[in-house]
N, C-alpha and C positions, 0 to 999 in steps of 0.2 A: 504493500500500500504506500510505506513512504518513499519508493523508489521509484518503481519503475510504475504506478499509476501515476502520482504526484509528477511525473515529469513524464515520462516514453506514452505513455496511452493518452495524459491529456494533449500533448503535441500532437497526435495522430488525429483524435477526435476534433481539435481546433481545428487541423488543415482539412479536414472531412466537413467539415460543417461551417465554416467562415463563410460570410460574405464575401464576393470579390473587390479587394482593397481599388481605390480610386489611383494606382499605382503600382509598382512593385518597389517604392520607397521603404526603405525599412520601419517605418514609423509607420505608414499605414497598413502593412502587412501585420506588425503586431496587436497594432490597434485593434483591427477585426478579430482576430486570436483572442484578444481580453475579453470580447463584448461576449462571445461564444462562453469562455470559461466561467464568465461573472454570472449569465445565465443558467448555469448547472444547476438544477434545484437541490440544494442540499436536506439533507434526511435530520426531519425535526424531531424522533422519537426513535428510542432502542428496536422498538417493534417496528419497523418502519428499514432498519438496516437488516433484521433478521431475517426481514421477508424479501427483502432486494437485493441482499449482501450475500454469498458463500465465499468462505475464506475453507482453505483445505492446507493439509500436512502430507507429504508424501512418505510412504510407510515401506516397509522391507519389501522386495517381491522378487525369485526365484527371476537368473540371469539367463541366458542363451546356453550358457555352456551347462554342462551337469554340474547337480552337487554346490554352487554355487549359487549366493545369495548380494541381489546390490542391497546395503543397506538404507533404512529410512532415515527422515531428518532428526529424531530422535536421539539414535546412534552417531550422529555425525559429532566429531570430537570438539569438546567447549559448550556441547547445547545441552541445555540442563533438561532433567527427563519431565520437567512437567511444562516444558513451555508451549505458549501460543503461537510464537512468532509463526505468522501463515509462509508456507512457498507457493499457495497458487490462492489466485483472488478472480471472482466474477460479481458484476457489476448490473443490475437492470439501472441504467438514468434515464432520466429526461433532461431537455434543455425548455427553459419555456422565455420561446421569443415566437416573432409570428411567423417565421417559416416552419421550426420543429415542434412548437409545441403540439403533444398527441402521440408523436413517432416515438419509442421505446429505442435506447443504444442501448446493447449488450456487450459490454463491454469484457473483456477476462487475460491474462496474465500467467505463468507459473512456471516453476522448474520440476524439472526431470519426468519430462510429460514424453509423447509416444515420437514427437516430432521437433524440431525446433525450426520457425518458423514467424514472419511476421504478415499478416496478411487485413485488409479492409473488405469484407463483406458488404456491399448497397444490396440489401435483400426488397425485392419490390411487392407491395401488397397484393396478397390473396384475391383473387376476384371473386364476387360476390356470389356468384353460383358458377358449379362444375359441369361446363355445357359436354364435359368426355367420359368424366368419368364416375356418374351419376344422376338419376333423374333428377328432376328440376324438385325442388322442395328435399334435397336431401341433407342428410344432418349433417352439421357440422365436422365432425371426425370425419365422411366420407366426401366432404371437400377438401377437406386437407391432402385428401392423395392426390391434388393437382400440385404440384411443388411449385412453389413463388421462384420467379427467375431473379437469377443473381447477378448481379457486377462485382468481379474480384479481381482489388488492385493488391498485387503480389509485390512485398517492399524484400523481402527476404528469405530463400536463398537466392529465388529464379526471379527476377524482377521482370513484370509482365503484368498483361490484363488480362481476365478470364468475362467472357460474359456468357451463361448458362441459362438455356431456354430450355421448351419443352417441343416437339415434334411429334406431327403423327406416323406411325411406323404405317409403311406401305401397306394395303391390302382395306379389304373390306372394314374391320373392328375399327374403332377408336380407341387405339390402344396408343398412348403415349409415351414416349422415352424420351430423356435427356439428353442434347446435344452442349458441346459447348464451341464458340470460338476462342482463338487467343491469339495475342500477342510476347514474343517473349524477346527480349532486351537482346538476349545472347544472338538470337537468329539473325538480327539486321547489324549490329556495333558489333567490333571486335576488339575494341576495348574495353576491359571491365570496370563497373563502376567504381569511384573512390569509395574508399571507407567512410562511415559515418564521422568518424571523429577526422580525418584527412580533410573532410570538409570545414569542417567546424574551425580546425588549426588556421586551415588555409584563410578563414573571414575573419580567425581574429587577426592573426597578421595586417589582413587587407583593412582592419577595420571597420567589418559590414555585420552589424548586427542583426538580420534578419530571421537567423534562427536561434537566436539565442532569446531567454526567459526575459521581460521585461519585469521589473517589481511587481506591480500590480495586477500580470497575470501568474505571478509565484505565489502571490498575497490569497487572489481568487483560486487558485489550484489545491493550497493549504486548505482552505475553509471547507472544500465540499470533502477532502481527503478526510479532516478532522471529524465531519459530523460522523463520519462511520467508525473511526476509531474511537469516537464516545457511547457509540452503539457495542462496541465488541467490549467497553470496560465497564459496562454499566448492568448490576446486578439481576443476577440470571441470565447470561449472556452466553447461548449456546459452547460449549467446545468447537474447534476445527474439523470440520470433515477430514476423514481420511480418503485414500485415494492410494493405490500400489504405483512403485516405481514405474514407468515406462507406460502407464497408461494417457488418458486423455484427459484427465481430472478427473474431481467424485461426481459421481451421480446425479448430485443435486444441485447442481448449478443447471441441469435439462431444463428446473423445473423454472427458474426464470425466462423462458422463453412460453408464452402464453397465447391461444386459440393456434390460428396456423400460422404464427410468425417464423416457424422453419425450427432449425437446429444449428447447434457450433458448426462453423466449418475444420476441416481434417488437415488442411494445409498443401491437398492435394490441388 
């Protein structure tokens, strides 16, 4: 939470969801950045994070090879056996300005998961009846098997665009299957991107603040970070999920994604 939410996810979420600055001045790039973070509704009550918030611990679980075990965070040497500190975090927010307010961000984070990976899912909403795969009037669950198409901007390993629709498979039924197209960096440049921080060096030299934290959206990043962290200290405040090595998180972070709004993506 106060790492890589507080800085790596809200940067992501800011560039996802800004307005377009009246420029590419560094000053009005962050400016729109602030307005996004300042907008984050922050969580006014413990129940209110328990129900938005999964924080998880990742636990022992049986390696590739025989006989061999990686261990959980627990085990990891210095960390005391009864701590909270989370290593994976998921997030249901809202922003409420007048373009997002309504739209639900899923936000989530964590170590020694099944992949490593950074990716932006645009999941697009459900349509209101499933003209394929269901009579008209049917319930809700058997519209959900139309899958919402996606837009996936891939920042890390393969940097690329995925967008993911549905098709109808040739023949008489209406039987639907996912296609996708894409874009990937590597196919067309053959030179690979700079590193994250290669850039970063490169502007502070140059002087160019544009990706970097201005105060007042570090001020606004802290506040909405804080209201969850006074949720996970404030009594009767669930324990951390567990979750086995190499998997994909626990279980219960599924459960903040609500009616058809889809599921985590795999990083594939």
């Amino acid at each position: 939470l106060r790492d890589m939410v507080q800085n790596h996810v809200m940067q992501l979420l800011a560039l996802v969801t800004m307005e377009a600055p009246t420029s590419m001045d560094p000053e009005a790039v962050r400016g729109e950045k602030v307005k996004v973070i300042d907008a984050l509704v922050p969580f006014e009550t413990p129940t209110d994070v328990w129900r938005d918030v999964v924080r998880g611990q990742y636990t022992a679980a049986p390696k590739d090879t025989e006989n061999t075990t990686a261990p959980g965070y627990l085990q990891a040497p210095g960390v005391p056996p009864d701590s909270r500190t989370e290593t994976y975090i998921a997030i249901r927010a809202q922003i409420h300005n007048w373009r997002w307010n309504g739209v639900p961000f899923l936000l989530r984070t964590g170590k020694s998961l099944h992949a490593r990976y950074s990716e932006v899912v645009v999941r697009f909403k459900a349509p209101p009846a499933d003209l394929f795969n269901g009579p008209p009037g049917a319930a809700a669950a058997q519209m959900c098997r139309l899958r919402p198409n996606e837009l996936v901007l891939r920042i890390q390993p393969d940097e690329g665009v995925r967008l993911r629709f549905l098709v109808k498979q040739p023949g008489p039924g209406a039987v639907m299957r996912q296609a996708t197209l894409g874009f990937d960096y590597k196919d067309i440049f053959d030179d690979a991107s700079p590193q994250a921080y290669e850039r970063l060096l490169l502007d502070a030299i140059a002087g160019n603040p544009t990706l970097f934290i201005r105060g007042d959206e570090a001020e606004a990043s802290w506040r909405f970070c804080d209201s969850i962290r006074a949720g996970w200290d404030a009594p009767g405040a669930p324990p951390p999920c567990t979750y086995p090595t190499g998997s994909s998180g626990p279980s219960e972070s599924d459960d903040l994604f609500r009616g058809c709004e889809g599921v985590w993506g795999d990083g594939r």
